[in-house]
N, C-alpha and C positions, 0 to 999 in steps of 0.2 A: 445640516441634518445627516446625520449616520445611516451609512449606505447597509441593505440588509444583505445578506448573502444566502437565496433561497437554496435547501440542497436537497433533493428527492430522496429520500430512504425508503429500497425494497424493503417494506414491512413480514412478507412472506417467506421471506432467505434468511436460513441458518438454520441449523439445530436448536434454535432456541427464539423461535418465531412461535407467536410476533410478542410475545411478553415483553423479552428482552431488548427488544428494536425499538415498541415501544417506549421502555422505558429509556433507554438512551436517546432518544427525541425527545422526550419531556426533560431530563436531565440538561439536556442541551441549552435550550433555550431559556429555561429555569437558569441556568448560568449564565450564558448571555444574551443581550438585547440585541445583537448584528446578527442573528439567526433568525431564518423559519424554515420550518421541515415540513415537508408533504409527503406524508405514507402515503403511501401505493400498494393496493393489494384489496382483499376482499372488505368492503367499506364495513360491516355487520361485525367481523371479527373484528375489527381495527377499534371500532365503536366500543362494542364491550370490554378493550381491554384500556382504551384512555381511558374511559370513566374511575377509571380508579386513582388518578392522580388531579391535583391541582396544577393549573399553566396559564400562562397569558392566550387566550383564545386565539386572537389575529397572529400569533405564532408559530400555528399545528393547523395545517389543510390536511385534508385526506381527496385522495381520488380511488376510484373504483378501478378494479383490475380483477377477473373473475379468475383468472388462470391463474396455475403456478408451474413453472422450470422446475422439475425435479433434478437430480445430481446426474442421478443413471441416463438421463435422457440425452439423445447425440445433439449436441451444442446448432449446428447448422440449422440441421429441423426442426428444431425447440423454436428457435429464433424466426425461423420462416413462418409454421403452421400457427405459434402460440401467439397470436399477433395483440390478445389483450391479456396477455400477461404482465405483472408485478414488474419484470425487466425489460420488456419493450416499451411496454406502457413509460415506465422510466424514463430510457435511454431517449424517447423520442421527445418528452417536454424538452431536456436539454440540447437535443437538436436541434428542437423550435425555439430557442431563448427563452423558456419559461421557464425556466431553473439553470443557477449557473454549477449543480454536480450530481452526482447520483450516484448514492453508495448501496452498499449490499453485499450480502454474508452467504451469498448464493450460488448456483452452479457457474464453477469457475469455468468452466468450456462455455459458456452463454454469455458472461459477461466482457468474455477476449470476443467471443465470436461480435459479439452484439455492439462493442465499444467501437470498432470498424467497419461494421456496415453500417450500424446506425447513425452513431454519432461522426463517426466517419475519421481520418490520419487528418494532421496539419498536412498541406501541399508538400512535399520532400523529403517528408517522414516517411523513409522506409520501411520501418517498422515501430511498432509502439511496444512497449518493454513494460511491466511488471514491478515495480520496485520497492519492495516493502523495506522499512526501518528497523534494523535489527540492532539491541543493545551490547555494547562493548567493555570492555575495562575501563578506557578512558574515554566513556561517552556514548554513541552512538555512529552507526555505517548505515550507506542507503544499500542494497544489493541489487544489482538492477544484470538482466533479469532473472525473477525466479520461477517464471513458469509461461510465457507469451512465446515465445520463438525458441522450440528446440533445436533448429538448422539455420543458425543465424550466420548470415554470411560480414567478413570486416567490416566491410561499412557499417554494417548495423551495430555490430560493437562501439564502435567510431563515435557514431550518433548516441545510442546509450552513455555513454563517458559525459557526453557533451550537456545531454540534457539532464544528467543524474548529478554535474556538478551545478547547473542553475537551481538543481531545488535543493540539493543540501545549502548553497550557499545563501537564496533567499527565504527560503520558507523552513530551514531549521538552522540556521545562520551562523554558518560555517563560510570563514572566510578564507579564500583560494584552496578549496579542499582539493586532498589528497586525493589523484585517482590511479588505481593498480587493478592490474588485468589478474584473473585467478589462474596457477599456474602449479605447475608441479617440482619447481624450481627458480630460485633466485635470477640464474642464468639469462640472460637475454636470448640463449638457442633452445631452451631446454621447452617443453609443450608438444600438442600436437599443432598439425598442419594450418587451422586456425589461429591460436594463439601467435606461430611465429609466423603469419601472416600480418597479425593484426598489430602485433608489438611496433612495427616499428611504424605503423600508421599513427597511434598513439603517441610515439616519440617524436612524432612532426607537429604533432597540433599545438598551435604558440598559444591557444584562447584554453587549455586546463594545466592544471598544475600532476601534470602524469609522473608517478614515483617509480615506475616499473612492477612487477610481477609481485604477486602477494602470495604464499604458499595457505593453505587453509589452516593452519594450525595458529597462524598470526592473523587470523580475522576476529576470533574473542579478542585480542589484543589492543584492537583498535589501531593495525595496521598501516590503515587507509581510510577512507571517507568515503568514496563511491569504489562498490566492488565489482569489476566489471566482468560479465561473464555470459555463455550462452544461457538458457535457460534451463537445458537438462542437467548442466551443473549447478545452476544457481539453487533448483528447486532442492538439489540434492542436498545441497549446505545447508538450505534453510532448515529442511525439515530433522536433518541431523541434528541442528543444532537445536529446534524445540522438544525433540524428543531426550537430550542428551540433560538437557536444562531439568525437564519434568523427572529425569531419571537420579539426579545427583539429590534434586529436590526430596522425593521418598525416599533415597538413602539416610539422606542427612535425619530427617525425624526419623527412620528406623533406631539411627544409631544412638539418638538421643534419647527416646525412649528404653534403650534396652538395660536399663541398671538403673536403682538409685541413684549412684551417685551421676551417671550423664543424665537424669532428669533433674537433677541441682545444680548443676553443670549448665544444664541446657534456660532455665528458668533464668537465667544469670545473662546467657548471650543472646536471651531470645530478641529482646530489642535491637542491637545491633545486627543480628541476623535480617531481622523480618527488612530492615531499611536497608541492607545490600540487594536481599531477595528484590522487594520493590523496585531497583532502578533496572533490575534485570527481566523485568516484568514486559514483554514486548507490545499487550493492548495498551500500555500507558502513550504508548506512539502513536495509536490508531492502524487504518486501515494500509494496503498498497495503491499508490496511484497507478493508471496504466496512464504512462505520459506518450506525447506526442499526438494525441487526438485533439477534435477539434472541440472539446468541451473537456472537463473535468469526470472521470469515473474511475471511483475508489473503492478497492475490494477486500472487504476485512474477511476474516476467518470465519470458516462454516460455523465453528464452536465460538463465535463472538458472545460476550456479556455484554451487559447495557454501555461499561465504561469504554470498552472498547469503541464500541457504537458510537459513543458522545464526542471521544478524546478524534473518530473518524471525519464527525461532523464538521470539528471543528478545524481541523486542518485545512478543508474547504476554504477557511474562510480568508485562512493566511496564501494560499494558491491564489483564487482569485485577488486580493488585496495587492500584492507582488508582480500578477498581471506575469504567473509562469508561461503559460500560453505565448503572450505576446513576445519574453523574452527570448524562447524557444524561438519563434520565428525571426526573429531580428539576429540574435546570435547565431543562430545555427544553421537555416533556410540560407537568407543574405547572401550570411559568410561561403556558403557552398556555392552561391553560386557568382559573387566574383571570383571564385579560386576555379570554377569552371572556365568563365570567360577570359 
């Protein structure tokens, strides 16, 4: 019998709640049979907007969640006072085993907040990191972190590296990935105080395949495979880089549009365009896992669409299948601590 992989989706989180939530849950399961999804959020709203689609019933639970985390709200007291809200309500079935993930397009300071106190770090999990899938030249990079630890001290780099190579290599299956620290220079001295702390921590560990320093200009490149970095850098890449993407994207149809002959021009490359555009499409990835807790919680973009949503669900499925959790602890925990004794 085919094992299901329940995953909680805040129905209430994003800018485009809960249409789009919705409909990425029914798309889900509509696509596969090892899914069921449980919205979470105001049961009445949730109600009127499945009705609009066809799905396997035993597929799609809902629970009631009367509250919602708003963005602006300060992530601790959201978490503390909003006790039935959409993301507690969440975080706490998969604390109790009654779901093995819980995603959502919601306030990002509630979801870091809420993924460690609620669901709680693995045992020697320093910190739990961020790591969203950003598309490359040749492929795809995890970037770990892009927004959970802005004062992240080596070790926690250390651990990032470690756990960011067990999910590139099981769950988007990448084998002995590349990992490089982000850096302002090729140089083994060249960074600040962190960085050449952390390098040559990096250059001990026998269990990754560490390449040294990756300067940002060779991360579209496809560089490296796990990019390793604090947060206040990582978030900083990221958003560069979506903004930079969105930006070349309305140049490019500006320029095709502006004359006859580049809209004869353009009517000519538009296929081959639209299927580069495509692989550089970063919802095709899904959401960010925050690894190192003691369940699975995946945070897609406030501006998530359904596909994002679905392609979110469904990495769930490859996490748990892979049993990242367990290998986290056996590779990582373990190893730490015969190298202590």
């Amino acid at each position: 019998m085919q094992e299901i992989t329940t995953v909680v989706l805040d129905a209430m989180g994003g800018d485009h709640a809960p249409g789009e939530m919705v409909k990425g849950a029914i798309d889900a399961v509509n696509m596969r049979d090892d899914i069921k999804v449980i919205l979470v959020g105001q049961e009445d709203v949730i109600k009127e907007e499945i009705g609009k689609y066809q799905y396997p019933e035993d597929k799609i639970g809902i629970v009631h969640a009367e509250e919602v985390i708003e963005t602006a709200e300060p992530p601790v007291n959201a978490i503390r006072k909003k006790k039935n809200s959409s993301i507690v309500v969440g975080m706490n079935m998969v604390k109790n085993k009654e779901a093995d993930a819980f995603v959502s397009a919601g306030s990002s300071g509630a979801i870091l907040v809420g993924g460690q106190v609620i669901v709680g770090r693995i045992r020697g999990i320093e910190r739990p990191p961020l790591a969203p899938i950003i598309p490359t030249e040749s492929g795809v990079s995890l970037l770990i972190d892009c927004g959970a630890n802005v004062d992240a001290r080596p070790s926690h780099l250390v651990q990032f590296a470690k756990m960011g190579s067990i999910y590139m290599e099981h769950v988007v299956g990448i084998k002995n990935p590349r990992v490089a620290i982000v850096n302002i220079g090729a140089e083994e001295d060249k960074g600040n105080a962190l960085v050449k702390e952390t390098f040559p921590l990096l250059k001990a560990c026998t269990d990754i395949n560490f390449v040294g320093s990756i300067e940002a200009r060779e991360i579209p490149h496809g560089g490296a495979d796990v990019i390793v970095c604090e947060a206040f850098v990582g978030n900083v890449i990221l958003k560069l880089y979506e903004g930079l993407s969105s930006t070349l994207i309305s140049l490019v149809k500006q320029g095709m549009m502006s004359s006859v002959t580049s809209k004869i021009g353009a009517a000519m490359a538009l296929p081959a365009l639209k299927k580069t555009l495509k692989e550089f499409d970063a919802s095709k990835y899904g959401g960010a896992p925050l690894l190192g807790l003691n369940g699975l919680v995946v945070k897609t973009h406030g501006s998530a669409k359904a596909m994002e949503v679905t392609n979110s669900i469904i990495q769930c499925v490859t996490f748990k299948n892979e049993d990242i959790n367990g290998k986290i602890k056996k590779n990582i925990i373990v190893s730490e601590e015969k190298t202590e004794a």
